[in-house]
PyMOL commands that place a pseudoatom at each C-alpha (Angstrom):
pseudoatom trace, name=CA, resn=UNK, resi=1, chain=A, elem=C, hetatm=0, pos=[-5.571, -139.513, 74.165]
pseudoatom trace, name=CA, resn=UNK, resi=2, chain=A, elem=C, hetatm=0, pos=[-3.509, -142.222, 76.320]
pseudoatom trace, name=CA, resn=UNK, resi=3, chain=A, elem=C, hetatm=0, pos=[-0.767, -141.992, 73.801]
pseudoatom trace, name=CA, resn=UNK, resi=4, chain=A, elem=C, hetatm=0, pos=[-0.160, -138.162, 74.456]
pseudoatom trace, name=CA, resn=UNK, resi=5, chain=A, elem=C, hetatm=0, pos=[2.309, -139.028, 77.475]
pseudoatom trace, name=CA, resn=UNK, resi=6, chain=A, elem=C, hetatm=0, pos=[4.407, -136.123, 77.317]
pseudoatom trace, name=CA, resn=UNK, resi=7, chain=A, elem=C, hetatm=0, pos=[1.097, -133.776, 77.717]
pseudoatom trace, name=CA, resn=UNK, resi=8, chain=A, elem=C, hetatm=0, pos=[1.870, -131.108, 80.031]
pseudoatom trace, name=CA, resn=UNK, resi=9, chain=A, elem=C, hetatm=0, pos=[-1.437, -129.203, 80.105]
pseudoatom trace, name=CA, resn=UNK, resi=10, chain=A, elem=C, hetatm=0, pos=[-4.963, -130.574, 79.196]
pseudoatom trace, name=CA, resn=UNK, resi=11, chain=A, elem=C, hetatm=0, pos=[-8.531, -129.259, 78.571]
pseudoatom trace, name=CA, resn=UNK, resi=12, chain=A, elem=C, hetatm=0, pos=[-11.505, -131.069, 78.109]
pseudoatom trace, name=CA, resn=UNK, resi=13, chain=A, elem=C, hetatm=0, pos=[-14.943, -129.504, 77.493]
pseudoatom trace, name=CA, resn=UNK, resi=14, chain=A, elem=C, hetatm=0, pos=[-18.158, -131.187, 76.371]
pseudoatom trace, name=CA, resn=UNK, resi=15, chain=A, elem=C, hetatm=0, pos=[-17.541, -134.581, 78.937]
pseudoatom trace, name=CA, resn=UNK, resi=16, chain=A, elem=C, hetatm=0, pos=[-20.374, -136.003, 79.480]
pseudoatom trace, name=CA, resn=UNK, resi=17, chain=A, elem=C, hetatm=0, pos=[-21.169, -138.357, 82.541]
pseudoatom trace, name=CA, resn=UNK, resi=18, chain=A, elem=C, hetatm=0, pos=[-21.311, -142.173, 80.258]
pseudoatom trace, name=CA, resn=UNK, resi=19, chain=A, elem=C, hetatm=0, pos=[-17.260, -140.932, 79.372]
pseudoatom trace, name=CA, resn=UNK, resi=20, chain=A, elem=C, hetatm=0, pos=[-16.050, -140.332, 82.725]
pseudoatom trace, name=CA, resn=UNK, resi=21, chain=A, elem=C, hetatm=0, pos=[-14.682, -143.858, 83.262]
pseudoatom trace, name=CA, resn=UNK, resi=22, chain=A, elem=C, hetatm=0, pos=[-12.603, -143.689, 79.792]
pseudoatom trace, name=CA, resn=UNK, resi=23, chain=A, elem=C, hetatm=0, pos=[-11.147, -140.516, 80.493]
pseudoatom trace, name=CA, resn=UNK, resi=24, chain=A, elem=C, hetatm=0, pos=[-9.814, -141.654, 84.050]
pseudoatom trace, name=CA, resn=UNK, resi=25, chain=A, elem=C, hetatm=0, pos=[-8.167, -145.008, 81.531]
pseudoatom trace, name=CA, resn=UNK, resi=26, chain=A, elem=C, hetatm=0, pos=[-6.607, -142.219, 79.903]
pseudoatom trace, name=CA, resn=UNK, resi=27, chain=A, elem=C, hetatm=0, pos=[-5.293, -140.271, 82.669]
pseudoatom trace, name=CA, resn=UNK, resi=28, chain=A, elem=C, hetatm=0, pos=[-3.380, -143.519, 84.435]
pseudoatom trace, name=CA, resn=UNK, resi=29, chain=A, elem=C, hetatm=0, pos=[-1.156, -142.859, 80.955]
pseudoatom trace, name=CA, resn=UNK, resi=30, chain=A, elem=C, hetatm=0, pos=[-0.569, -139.251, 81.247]
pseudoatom trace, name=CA, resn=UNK, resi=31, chain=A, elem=C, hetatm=0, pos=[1.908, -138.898, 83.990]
pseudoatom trace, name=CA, resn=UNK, resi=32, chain=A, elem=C, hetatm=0, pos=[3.519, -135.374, 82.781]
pseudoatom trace, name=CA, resn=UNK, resi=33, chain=A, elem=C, hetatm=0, pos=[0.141, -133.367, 83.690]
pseudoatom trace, name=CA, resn=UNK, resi=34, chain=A, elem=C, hetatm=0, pos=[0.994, -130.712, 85.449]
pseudoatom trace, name=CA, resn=UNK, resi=35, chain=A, elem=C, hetatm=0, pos=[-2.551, -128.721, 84.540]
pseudoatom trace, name=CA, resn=UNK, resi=36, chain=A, elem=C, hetatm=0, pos=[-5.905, -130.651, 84.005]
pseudoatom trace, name=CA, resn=UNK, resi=37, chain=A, elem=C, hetatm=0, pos=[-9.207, -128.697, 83.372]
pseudoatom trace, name=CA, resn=UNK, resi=38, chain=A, elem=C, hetatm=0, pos=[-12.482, -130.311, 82.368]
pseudoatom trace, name=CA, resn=UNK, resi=39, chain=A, elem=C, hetatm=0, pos=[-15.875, -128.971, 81.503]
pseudoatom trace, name=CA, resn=UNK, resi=40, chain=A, elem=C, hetatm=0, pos=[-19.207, -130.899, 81.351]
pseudoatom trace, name=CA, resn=UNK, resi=41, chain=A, elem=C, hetatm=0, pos=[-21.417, -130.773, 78.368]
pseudoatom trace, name=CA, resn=UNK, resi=42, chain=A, elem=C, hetatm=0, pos=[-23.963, -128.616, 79.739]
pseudoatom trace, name=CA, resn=UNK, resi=43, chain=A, elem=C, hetatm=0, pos=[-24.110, -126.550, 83.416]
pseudoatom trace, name=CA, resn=UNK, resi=44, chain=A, elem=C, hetatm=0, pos=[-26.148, -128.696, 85.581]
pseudoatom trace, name=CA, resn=UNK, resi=45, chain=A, elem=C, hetatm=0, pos=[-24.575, -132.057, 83.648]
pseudoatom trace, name=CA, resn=UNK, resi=46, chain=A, elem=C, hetatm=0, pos=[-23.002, -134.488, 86.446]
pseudoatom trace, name=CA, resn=UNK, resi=47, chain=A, elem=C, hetatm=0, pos=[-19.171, -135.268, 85.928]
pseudoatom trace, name=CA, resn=UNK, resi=48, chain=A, elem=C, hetatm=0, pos=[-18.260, -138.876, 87.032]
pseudoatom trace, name=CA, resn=UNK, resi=49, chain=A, elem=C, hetatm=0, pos=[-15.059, -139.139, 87.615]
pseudoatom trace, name=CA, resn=UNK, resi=50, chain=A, elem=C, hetatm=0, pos=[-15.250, -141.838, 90.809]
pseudoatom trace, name=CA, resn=UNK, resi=51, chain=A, elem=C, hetatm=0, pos=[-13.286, -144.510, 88.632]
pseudoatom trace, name=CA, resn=UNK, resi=52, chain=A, elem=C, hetatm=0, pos=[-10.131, -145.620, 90.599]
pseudoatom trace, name=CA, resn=UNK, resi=53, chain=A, elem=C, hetatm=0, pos=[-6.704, -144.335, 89.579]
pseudoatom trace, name=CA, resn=UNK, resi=54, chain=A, elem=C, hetatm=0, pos=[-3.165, -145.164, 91.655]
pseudoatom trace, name=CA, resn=UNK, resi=55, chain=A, elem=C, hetatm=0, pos=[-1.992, -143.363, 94.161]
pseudoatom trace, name=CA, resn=UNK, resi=56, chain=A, elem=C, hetatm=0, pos=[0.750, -142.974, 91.622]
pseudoatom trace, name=CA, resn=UNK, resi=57, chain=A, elem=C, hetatm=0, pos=[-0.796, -141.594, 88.891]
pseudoatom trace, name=CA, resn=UNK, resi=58, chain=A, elem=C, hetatm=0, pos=[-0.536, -137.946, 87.603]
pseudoatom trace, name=CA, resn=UNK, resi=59, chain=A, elem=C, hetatm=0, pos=[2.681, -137.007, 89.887]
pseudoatom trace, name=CA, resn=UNK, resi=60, chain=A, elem=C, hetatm=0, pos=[3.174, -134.032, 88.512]
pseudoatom trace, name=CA, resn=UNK, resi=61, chain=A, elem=C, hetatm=0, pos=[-0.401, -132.595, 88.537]
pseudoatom trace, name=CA, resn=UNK, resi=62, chain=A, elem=C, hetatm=0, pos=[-0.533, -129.134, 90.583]
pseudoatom trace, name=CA, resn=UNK, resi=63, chain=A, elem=C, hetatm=0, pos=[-3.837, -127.731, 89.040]
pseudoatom trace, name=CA, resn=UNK, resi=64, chain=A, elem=C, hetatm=0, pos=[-7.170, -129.493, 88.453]
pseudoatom trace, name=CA, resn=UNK, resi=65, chain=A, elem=C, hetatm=0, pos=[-10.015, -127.556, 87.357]
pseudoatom trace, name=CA, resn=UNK, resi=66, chain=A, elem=C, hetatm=0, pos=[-13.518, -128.898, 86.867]
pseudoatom trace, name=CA, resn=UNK, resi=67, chain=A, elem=C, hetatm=0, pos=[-16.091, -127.178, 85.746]
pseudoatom trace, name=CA, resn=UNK, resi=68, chain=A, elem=C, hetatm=0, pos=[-19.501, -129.097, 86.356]
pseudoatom trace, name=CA, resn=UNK, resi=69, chain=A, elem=C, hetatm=0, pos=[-21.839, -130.657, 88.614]
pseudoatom trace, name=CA, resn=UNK, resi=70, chain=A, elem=C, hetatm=0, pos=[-20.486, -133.511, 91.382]
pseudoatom trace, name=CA, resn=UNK, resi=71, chain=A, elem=C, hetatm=0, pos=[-21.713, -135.848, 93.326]
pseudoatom trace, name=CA, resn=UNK, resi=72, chain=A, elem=C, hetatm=0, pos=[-18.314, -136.219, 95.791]
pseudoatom trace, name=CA, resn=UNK, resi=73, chain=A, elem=C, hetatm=0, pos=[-14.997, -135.283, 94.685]
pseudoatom trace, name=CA, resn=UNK, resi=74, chain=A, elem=C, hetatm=0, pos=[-12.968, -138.204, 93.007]
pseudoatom trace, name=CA, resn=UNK, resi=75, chain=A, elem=C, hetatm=0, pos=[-11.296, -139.856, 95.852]
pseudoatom trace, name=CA, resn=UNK, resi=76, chain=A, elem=C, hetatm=0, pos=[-7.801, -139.970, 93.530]
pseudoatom trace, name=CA, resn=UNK, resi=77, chain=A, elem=C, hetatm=0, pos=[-7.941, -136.368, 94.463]
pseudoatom trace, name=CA, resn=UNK, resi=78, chain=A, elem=C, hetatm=0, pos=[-6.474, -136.727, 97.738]
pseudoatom trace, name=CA, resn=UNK, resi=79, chain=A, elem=C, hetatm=0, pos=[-3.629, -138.477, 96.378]
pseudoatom trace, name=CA, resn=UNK, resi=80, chain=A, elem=C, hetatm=0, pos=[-1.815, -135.642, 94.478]
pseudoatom trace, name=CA, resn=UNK, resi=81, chain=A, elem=C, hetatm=0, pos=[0.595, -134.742, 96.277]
pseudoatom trace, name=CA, resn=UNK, resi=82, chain=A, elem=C, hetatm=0, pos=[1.988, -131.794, 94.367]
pseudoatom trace, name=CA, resn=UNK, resi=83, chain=A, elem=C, hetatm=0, pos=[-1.506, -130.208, 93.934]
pseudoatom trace, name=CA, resn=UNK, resi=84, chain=A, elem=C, hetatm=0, pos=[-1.904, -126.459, 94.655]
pseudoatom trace, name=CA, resn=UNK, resi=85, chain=A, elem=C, hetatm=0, pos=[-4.905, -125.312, 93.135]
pseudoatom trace, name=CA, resn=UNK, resi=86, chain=A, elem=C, hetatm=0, pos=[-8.440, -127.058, 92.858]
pseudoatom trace, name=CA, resn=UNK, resi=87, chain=A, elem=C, hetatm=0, pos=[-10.902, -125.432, 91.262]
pseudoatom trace, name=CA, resn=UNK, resi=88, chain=A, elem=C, hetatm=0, pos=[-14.581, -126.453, 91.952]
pseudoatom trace, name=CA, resn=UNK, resi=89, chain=A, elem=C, hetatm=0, pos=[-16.973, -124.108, 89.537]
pseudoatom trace, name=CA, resn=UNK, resi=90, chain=A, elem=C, hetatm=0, pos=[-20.968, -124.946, 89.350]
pseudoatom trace, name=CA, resn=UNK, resi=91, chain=A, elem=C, hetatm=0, pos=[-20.293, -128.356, 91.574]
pseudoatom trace, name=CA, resn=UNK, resi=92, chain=A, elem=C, hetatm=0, pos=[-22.987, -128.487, 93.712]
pseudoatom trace, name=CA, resn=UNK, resi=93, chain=A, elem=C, hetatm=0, pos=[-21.598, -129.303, 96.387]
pseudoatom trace, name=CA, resn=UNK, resi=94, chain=A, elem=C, hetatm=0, pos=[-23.255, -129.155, 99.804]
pseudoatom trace, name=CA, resn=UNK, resi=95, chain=A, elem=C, hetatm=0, pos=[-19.800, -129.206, 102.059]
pseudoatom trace, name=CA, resn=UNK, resi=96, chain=A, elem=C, hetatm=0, pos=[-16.030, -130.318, 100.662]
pseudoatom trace, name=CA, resn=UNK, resi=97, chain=A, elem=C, hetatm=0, pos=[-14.632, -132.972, 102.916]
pseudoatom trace, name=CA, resn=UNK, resi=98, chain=A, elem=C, hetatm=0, pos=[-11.442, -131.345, 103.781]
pseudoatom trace, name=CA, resn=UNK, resi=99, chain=A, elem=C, hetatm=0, pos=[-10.398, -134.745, 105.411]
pseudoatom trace, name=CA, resn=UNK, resi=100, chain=A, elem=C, hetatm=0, pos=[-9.109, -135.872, 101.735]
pseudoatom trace, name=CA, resn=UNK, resi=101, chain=A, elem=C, hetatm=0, pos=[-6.449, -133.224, 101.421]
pseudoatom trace, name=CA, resn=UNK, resi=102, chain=A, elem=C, hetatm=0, pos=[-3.043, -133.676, 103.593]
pseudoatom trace, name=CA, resn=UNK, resi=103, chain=A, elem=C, hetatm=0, pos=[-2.300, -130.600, 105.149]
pseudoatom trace, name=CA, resn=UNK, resi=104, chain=A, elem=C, hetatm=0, pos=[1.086, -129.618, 106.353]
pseudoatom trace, name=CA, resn=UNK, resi=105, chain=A, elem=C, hetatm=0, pos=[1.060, -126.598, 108.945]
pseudoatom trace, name=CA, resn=UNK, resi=106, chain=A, elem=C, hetatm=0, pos=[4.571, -124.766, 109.124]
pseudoatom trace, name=CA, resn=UNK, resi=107, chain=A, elem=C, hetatm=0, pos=[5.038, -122.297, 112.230]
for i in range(1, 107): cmd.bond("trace and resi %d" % i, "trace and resi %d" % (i + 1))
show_as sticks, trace
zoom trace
């Protein structure tokens, strides 16, 4: 998947938790994202996705969907800086730490 480095838009359904760390490799090499959505193999199946990735990596990336149960929201998340939407379906999660997102306030 690595070698598809002119991707613009990406799905993955099925991941399981043991492939979390190989799809984060692959994502470092995709750097024309611009949509990433990914599903775990079953509902209440965990999706690891706490492997490190650059602050540079996936520049382009304003969507990210996923679709599964978390334990914390991938800390690479608050380095998108062209992200608009986040998606959080069947997570789990007790309270979103707001802290990891820059927000800009215009008046």
């Amino acid at each position: 998947m690595g070698k598809l480095t002119q991707l613009w838009r990406l799905g993955i359904t099925n991941l399981r938790r043991e492939d979390g760390k190989e799809l984060c490799s692959s994502l470092a090499k995709l750097t024309n994202l611009r949509s990433l959505n990914i599903s775990s193999f079953e509902h209440g199946e965990l999706i690891d996705l706490n492997y490190p990735l650059s602050p540079s990596t996936l520049p382009f990336l304003r969507t990210l969907e996923l679709h599964g149960r978390l334990e914390k929201i991938p800390q690479w998340v608050g380095s998108l800086n062209t992200l608009t939407i986040l998606c959080l379906r069947w997570s789990k999660l007790r309270e979103v730490p707001l802290s990891i997102f820059k927000v800009c306030l215009i008046y």
